[in-house]
MDAnalysis code that builds the backbone (N, CA, C; Angstrom):
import MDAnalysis as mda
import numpy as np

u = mda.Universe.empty(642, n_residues=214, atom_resindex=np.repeat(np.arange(214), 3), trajectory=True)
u.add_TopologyAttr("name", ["N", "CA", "C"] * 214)
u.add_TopologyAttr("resid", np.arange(1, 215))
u.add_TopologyAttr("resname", ["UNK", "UNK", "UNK", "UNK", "UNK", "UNK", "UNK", "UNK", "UNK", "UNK", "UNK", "UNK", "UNK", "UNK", "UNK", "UNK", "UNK", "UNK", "UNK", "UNK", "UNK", "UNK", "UNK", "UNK", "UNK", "UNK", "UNK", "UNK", "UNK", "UNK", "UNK", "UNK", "UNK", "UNK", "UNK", "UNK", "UNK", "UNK", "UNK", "UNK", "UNK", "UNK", "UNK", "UNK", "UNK", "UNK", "UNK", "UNK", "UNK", "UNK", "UNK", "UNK", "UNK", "UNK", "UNK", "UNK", "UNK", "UNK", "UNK", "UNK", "UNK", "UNK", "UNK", "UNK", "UNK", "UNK", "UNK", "UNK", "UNK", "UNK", "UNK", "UNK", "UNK", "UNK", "UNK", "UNK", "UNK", "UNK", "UNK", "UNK", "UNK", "UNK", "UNK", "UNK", "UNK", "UNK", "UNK", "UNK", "UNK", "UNK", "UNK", "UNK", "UNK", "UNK", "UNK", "UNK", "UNK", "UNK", "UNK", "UNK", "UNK", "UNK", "UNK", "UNK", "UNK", "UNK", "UNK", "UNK", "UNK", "UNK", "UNK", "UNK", "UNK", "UNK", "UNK", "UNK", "UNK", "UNK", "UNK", "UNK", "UNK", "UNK", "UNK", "UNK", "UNK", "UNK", "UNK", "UNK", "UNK", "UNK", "UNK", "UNK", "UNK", "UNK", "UNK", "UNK", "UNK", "UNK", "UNK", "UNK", "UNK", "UNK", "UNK", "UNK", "UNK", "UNK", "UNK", "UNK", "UNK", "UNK", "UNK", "UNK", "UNK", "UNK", "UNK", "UNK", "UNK", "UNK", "UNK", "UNK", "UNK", "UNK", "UNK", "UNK", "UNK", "UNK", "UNK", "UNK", "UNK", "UNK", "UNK", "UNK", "UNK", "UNK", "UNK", "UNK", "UNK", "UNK", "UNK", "UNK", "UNK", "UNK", "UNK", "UNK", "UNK", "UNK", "UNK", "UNK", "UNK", "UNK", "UNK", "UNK", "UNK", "UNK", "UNK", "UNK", "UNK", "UNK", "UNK", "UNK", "UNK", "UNK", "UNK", "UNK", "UNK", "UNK", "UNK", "UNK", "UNK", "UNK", "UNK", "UNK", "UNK", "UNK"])
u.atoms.positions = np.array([
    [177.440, 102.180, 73.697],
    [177.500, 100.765, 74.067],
    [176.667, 100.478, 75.314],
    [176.589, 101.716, 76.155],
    [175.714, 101.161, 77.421],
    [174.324, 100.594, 77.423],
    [173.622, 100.897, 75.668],
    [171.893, 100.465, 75.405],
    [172.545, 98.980, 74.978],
    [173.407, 98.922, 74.801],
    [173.453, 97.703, 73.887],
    [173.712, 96.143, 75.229],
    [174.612, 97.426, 76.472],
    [174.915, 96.235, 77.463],
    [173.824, 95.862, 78.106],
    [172.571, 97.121, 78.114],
    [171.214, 96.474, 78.943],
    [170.627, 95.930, 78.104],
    [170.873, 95.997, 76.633],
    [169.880, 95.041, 76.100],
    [170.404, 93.380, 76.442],
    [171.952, 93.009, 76.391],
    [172.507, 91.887, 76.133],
    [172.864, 91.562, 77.532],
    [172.928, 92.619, 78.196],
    [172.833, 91.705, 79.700],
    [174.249, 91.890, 79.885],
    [175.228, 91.949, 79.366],
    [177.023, 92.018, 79.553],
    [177.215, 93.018, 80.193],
    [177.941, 92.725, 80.927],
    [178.201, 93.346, 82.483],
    [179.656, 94.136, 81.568],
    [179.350, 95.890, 82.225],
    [180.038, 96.781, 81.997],
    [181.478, 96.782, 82.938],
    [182.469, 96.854, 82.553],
    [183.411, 97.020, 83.653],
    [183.799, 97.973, 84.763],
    [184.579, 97.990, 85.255],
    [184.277, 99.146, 86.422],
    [184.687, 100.565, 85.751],
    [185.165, 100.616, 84.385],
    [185.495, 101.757, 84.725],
    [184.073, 102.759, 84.169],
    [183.262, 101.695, 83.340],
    [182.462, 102.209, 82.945],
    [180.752, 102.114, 83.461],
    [181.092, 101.740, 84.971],
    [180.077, 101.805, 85.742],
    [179.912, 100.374, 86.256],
    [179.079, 100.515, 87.180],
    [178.604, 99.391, 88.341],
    [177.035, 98.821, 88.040],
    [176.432, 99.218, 86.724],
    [175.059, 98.998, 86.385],
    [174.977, 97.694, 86.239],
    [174.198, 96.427, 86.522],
    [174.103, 95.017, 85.892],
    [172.517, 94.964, 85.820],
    [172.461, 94.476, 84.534],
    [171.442, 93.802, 84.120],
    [170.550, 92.943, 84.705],
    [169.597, 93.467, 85.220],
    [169.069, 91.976, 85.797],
    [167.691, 91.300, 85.354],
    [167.397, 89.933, 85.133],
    [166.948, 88.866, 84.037],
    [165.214, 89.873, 84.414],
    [165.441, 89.653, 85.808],
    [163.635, 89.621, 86.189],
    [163.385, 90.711, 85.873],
    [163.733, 91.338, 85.711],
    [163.315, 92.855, 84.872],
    [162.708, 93.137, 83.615],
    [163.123, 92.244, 83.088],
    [162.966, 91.942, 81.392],
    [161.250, 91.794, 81.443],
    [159.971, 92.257, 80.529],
    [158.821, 92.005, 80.360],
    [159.288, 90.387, 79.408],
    [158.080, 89.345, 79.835],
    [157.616, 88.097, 79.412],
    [156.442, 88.289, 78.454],
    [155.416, 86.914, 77.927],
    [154.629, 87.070, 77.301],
    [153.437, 87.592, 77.856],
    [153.403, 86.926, 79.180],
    [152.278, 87.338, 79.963],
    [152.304, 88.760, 80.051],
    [153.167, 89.482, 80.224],
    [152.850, 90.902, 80.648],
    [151.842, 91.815, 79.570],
    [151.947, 91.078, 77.925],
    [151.634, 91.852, 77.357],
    [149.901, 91.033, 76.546],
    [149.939, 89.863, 76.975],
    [148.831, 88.653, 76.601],
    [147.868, 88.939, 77.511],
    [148.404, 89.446, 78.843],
    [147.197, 89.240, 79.836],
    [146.508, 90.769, 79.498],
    [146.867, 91.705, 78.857],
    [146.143, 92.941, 78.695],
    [145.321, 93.430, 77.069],
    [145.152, 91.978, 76.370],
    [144.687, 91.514, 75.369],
    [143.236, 91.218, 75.929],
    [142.450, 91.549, 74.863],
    [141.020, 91.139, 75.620],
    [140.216, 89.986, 74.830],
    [140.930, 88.533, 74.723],
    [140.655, 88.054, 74.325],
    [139.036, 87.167, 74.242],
    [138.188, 87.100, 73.166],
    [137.127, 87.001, 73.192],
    [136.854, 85.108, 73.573],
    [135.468, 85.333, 73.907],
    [134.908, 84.090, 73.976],
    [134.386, 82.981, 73.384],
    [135.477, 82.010, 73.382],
    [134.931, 80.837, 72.227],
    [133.015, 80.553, 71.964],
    [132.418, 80.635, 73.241],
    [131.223, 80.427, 72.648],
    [130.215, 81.277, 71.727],
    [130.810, 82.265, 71.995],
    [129.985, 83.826, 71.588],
    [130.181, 83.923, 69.800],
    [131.347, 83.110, 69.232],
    [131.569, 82.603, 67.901],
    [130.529, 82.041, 67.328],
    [129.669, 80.926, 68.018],
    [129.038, 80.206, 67.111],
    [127.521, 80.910, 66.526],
    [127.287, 80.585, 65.354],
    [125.959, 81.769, 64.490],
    [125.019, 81.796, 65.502],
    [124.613, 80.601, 65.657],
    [122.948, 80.798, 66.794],
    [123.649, 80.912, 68.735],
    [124.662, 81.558, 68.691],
    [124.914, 82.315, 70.242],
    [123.729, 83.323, 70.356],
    [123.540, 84.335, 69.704],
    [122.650, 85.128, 70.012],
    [121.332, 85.204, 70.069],
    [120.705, 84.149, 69.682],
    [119.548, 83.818, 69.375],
    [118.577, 83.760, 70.488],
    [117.401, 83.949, 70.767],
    [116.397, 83.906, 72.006],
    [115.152, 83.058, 71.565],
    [115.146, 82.220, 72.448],
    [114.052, 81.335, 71.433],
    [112.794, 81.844, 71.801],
    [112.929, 82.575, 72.636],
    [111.311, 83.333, 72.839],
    [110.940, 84.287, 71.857],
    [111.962, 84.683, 71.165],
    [111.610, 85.592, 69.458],
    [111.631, 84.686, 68.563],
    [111.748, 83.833, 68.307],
    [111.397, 83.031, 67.210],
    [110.356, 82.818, 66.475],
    [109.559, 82.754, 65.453],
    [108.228, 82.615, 64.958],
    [108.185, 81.185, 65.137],
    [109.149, 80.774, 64.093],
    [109.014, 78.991, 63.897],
    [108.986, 78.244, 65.062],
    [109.261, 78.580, 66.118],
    [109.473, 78.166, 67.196],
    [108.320, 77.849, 67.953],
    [107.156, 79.494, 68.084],
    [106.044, 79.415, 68.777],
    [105.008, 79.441, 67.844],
    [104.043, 78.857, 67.859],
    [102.813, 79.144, 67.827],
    [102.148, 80.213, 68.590],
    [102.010, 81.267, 68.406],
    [101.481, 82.795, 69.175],
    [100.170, 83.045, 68.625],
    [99.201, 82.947, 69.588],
    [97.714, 82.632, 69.739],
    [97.517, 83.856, 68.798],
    [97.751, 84.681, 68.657],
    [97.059, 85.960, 67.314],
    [97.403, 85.322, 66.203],
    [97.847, 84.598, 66.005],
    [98.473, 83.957, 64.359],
    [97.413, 82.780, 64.667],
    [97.092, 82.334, 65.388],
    [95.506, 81.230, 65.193],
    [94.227, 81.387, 64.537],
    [93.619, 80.503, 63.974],
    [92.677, 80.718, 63.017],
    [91.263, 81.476, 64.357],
    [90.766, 82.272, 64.322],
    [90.012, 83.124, 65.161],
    [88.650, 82.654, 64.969],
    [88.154, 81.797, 63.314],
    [86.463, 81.498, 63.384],
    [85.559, 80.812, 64.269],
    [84.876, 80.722, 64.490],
    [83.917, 79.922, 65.449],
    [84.359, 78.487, 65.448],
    [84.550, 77.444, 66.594],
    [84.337, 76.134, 65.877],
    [85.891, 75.738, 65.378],
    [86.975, 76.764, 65.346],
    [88.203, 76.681, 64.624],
    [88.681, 75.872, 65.522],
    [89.060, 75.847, 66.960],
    [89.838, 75.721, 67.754],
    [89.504, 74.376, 68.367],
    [89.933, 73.183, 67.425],
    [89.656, 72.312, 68.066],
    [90.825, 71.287, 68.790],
    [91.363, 70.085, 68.703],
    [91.780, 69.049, 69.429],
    [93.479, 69.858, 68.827],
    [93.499, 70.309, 67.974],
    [95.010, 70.690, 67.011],
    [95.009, 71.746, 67.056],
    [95.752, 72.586, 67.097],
    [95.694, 74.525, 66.593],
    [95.915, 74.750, 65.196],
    [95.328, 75.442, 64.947],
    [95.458, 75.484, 62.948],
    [95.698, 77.521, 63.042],
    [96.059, 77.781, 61.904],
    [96.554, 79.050, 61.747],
    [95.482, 79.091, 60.229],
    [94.535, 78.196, 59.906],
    [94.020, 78.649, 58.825],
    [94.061, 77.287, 57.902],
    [93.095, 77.859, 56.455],
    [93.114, 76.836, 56.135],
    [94.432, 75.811, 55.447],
    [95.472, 76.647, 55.090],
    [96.564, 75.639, 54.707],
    [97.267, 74.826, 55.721],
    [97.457, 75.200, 57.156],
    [97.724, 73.912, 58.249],
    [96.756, 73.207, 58.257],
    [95.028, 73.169, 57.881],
    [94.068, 72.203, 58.242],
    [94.510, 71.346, 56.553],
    [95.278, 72.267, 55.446],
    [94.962, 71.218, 54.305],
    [96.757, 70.096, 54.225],
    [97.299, 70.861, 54.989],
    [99.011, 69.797, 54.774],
    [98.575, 69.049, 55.873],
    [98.183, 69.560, 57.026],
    [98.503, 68.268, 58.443],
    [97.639, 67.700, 58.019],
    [96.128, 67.606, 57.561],
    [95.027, 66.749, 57.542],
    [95.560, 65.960, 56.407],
    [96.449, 66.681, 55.228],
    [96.447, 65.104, 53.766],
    [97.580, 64.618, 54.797],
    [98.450, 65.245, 54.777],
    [99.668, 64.173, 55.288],
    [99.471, 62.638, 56.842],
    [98.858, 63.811, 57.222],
    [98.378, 62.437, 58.211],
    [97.441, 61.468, 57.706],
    [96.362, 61.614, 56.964],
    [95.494, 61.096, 56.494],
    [96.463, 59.977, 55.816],
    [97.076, 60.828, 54.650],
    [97.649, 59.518, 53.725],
    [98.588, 58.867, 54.612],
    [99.470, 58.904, 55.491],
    [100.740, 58.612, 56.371],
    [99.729, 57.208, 57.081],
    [98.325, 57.241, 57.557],
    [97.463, 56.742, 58.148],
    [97.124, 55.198, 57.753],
    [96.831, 56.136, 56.748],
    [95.864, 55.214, 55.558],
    [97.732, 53.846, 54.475],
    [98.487, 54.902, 54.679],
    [99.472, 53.815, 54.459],
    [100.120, 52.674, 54.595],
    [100.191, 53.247, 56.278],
    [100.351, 52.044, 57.110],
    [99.192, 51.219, 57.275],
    [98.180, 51.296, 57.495],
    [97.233, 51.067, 57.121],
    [96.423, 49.599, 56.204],
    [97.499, 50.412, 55.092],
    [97.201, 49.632, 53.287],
    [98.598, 48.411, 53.693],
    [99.301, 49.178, 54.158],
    [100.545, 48.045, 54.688],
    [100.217, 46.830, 55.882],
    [99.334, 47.014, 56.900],
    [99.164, 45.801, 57.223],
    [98.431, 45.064, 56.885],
    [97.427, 45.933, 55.939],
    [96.312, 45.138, 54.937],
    [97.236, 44.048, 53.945],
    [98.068, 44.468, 53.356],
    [99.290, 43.529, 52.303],
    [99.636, 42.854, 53.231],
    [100.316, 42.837, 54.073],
    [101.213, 41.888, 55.022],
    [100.200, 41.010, 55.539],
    [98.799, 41.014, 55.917],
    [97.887, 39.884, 56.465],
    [97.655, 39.165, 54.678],
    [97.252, 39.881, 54.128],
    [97.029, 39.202, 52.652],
    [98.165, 38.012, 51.872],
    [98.985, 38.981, 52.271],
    [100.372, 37.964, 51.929],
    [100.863, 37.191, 52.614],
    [100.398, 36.530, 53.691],
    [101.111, 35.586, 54.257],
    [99.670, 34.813, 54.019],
    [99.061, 35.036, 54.292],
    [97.442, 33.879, 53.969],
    [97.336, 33.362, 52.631],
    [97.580, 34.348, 51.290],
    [97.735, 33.884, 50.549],
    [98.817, 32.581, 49.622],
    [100.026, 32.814, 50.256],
    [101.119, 32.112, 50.209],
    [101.568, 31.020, 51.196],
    [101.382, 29.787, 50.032],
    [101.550, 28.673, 51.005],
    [102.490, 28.254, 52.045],
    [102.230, 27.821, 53.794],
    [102.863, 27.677, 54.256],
    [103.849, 26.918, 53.718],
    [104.209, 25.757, 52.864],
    [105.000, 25.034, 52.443],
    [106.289, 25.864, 51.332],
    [105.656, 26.574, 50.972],
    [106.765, 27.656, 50.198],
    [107.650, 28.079, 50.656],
    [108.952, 27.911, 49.688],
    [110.558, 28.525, 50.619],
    [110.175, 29.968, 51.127],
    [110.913, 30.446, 51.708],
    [110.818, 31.906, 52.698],
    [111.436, 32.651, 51.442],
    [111.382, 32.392, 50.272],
    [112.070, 33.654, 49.102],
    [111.058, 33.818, 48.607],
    [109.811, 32.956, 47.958],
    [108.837, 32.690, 47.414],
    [107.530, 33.694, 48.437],
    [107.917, 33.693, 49.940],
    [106.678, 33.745, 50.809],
    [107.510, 35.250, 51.337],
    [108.441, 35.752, 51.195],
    [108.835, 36.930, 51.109],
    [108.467, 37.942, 50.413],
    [109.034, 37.316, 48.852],
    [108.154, 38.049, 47.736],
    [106.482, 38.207, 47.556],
    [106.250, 37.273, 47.999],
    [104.561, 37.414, 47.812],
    [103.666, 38.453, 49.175],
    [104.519, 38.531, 50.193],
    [104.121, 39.426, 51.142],
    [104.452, 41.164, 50.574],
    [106.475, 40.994, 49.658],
    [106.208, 42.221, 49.837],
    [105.409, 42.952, 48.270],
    [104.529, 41.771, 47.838],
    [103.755, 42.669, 46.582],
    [102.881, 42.947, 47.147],
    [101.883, 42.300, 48.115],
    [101.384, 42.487, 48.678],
    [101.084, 44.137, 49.251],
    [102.273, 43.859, 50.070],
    [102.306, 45.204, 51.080],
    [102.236, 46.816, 49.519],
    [103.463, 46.320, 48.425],
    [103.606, 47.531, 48.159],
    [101.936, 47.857, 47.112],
    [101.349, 46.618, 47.106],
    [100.122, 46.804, 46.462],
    [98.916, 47.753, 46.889],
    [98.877, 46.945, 48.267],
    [97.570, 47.813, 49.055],
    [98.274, 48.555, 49.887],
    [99.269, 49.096, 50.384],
    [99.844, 50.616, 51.202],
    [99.905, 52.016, 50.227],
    [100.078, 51.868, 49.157],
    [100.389, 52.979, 48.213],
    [99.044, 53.262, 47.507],
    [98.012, 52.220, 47.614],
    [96.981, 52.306, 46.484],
    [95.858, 53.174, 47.804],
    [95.324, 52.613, 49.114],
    [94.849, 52.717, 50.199],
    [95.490, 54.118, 50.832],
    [96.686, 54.700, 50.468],
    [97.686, 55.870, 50.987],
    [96.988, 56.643, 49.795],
    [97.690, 56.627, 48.507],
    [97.127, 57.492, 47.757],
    [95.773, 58.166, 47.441],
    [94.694, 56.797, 47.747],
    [93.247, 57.421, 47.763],
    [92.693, 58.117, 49.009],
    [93.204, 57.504, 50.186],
    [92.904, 58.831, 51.379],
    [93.475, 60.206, 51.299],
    [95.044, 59.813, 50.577],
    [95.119, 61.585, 50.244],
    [94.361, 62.255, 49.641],
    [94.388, 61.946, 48.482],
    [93.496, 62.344, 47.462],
    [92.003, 63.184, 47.867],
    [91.497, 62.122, 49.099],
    [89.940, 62.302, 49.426],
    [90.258, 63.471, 50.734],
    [91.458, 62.936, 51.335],
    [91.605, 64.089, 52.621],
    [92.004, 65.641, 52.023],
    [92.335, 65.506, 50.836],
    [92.971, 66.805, 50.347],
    [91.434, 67.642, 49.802],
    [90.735, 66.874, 49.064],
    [89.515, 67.426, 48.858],
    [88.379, 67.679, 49.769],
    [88.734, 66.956, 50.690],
    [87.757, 67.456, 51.893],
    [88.368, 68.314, 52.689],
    [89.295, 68.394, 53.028],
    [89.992, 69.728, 53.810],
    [89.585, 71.090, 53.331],
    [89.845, 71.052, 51.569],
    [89.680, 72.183, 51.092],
    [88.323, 72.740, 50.944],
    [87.471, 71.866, 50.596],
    [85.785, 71.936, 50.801],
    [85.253, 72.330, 52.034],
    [86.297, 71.764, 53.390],
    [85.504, 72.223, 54.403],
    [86.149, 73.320, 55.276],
    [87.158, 73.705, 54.561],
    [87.772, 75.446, 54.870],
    [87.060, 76.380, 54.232],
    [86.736, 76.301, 52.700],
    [85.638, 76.830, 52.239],
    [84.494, 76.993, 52.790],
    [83.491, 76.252, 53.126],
    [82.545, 76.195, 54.037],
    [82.569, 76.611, 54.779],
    [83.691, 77.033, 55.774],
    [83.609, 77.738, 57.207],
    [83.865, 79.050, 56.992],
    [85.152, 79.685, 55.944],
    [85.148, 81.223, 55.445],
    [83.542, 81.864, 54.982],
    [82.808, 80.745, 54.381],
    [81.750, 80.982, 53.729],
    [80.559, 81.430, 54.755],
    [80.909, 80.131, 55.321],
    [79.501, 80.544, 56.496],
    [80.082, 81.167, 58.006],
    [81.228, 81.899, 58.297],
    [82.220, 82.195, 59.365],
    [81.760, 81.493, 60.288],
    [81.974, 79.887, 60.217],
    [82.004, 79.012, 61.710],
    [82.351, 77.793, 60.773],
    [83.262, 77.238, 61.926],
    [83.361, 75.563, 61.509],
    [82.681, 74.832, 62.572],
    [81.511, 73.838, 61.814],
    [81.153, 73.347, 62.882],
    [80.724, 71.679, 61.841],
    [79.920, 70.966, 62.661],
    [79.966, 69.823, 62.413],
    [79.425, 69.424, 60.536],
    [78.350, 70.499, 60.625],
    [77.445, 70.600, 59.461],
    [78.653, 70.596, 58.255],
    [79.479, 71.588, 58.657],
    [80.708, 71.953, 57.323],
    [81.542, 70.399, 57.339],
    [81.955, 69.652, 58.042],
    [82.653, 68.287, 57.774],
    [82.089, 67.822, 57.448],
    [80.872, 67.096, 58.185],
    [79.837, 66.327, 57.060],
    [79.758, 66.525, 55.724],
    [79.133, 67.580, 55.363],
    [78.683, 68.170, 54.164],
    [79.990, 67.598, 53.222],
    [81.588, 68.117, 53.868],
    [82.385, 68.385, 52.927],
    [82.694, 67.341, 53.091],
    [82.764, 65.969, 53.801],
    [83.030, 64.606, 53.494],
    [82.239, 63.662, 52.521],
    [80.765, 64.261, 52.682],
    [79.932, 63.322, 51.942],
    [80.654, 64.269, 50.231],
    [80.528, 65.292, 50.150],
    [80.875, 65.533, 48.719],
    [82.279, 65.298, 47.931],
    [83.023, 65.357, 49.133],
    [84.234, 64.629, 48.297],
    [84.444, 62.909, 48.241],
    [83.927, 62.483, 48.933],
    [83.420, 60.714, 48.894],
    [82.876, 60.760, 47.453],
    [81.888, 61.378, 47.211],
    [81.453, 61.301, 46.174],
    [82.219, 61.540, 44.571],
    [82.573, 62.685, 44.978],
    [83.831, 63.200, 43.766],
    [84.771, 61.961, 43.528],
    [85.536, 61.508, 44.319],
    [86.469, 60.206, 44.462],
    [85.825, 59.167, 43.355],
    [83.955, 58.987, 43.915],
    [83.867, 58.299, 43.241],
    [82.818, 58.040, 41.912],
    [82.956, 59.555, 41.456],
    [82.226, 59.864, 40.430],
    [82.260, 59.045, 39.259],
    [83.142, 58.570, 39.073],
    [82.999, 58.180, 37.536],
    [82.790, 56.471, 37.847],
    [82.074, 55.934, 38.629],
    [81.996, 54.497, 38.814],
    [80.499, 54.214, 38.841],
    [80.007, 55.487, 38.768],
    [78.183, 55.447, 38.704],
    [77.469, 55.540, 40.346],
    [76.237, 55.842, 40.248],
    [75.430, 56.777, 41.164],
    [75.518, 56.131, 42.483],
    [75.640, 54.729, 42.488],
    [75.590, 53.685, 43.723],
    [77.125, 53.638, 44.541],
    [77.990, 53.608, 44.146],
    [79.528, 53.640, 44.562],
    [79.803, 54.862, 45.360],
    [79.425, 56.257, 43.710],
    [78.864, 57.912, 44.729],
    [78.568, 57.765, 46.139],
    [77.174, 57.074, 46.245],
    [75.899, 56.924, 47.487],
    [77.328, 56.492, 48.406],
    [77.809, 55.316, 47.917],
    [78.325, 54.636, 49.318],
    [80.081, 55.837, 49.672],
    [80.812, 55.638, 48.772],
    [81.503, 56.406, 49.631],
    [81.517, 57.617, 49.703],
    [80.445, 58.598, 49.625],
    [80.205, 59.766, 50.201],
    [79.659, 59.505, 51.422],
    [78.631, 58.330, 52.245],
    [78.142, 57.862, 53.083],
    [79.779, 57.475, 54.115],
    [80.836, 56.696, 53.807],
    [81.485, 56.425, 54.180],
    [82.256, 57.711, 54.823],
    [82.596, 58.673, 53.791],
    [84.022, 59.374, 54.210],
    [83.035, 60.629, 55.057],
    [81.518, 60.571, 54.614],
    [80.904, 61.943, 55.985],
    [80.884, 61.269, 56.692],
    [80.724, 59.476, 56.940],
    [80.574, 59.002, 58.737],
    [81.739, 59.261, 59.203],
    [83.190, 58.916, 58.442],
    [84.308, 59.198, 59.330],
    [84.346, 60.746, 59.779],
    [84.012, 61.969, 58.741],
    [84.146, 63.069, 58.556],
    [83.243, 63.401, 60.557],
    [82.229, 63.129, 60.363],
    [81.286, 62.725, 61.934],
    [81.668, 62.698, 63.289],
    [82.488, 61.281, 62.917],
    [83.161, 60.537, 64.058],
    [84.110, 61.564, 64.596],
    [84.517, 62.209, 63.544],
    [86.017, 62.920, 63.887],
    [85.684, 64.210, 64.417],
    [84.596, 64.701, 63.928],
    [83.665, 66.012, 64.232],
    [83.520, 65.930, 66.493],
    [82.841, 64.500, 66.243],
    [82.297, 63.969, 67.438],
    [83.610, 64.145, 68.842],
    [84.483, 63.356, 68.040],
    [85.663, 63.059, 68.653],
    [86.637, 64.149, 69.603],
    [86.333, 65.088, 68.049],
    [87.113, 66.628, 68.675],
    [86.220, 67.270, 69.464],
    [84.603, 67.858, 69.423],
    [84.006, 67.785, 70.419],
    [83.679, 67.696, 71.864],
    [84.169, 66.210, 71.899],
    [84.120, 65.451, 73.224],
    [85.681, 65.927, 74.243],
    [86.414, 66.107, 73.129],
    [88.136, 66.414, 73.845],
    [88.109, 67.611, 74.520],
    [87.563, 68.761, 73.316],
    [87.113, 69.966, 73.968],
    [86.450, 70.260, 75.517],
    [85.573, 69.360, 75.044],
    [84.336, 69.413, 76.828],
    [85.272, 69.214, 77.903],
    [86.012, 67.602, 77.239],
    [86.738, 67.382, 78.794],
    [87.983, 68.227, 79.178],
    [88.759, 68.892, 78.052],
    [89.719, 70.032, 78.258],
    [88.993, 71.005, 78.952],
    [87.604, 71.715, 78.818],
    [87.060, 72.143, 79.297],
    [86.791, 72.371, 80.929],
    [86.210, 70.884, 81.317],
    [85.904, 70.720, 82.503],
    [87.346, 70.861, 83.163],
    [88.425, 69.755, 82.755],
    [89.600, 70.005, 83.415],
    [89.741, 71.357, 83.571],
    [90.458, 71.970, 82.775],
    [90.356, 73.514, 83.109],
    [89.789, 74.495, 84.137],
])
């Protein structure tokens, strides 16, 4: 009976001793919680461990850059498939908005001021979805074929330089507009190598002054 009186705390009588129980003696939760090594809520979540200085997607790391002559211009490219997604997507993204404020000036000039605002609504937004998608789709189209023409050209001749945009603007201008006969050809192959030029020119000029700054 004496395990049973220290467990329950009941005080033994005298004949069977003078021992009493006492409360503060007893272990609590803490005694046995605080020697638990409980872990750290943040150290749970998947990307805790992560270092963003190892990341690929993260950096652009100058050995993964396109290395040819002429490569390294206003953008960093890794080759020719970043020069062929960023160049259509911006191109068409460009040329969209673009075709969209071309509709929106068309459609309000065309539609009489006197017309209810349902009538002069609708006629703006055929407008817009007329010339943004038609003006979007054909710069892709032409930026996708000139990208690829003038990545070719530079593997071919190992340098990108002005000669390879030109070249590959006037021939896909042309392709675009092959089947409309020899004069249409002339003009927008003339058209898409002057922009092809400008843009040549443009990146060029950024270079020098990155340059000098530097």
């Amino acid at each position: 009976m004496a395990i049973w009186d220290s467990i329950s705390g009941h005080k033994q009588s005298q004949g069977q001793g003078d021992d009493v129980f006492d409360p503060t003696s007893a272990q609590d939760a803490t005694s046995f919680l605080s020697e638990v090594a409980i872990p750290d809520p943040t150290q749970l979540h998947p990307l805790s461990g992560l270092n963003q200085d190892t990341l690929d997607y993260l950096t652009l790391e100058d050995s993964a850059l396109d290395q040819l002559p002429g490569s390294q211009s206003i953008l960093p490219s890794r080759g020719w498939s970043d020069d062929l997604c960023y160049g259509t997507g911006t191109t068409y993204l460009a040329a969209l908005t673009l075709g969209g404020a071309w509709g929106l000036a068309e459609g309000l000039s065309r539609t009489p001021a006197t017309a209810p605002p349902k009538i002069r609504l609708n006629g703006v937004l055929n407008s817009i979805t007329r010339r943004g998608p038609f003006l979007g789709n054909s710069a892709g189209v032409v930026a996708m074929v000139y990208n690829g023409l003038n990545s070719f050209a530079g593997y071919a001749r190992g340098k990108h330089d002005a000669a390879n945009s030109i070249a590959a603007g006037a021939v896909s201008g042309m392709v675009f507009k092959s089947t409309r006969g020899l004069k249409p050809m002339l003009i927008s192959g003339g058209i898409v190598a002057t922009i092809a030029g400008t843009w040549t020119v443009g990146a060029w000029l950024a270079d020098l002054f990155n340059d000098e700054d530097g």
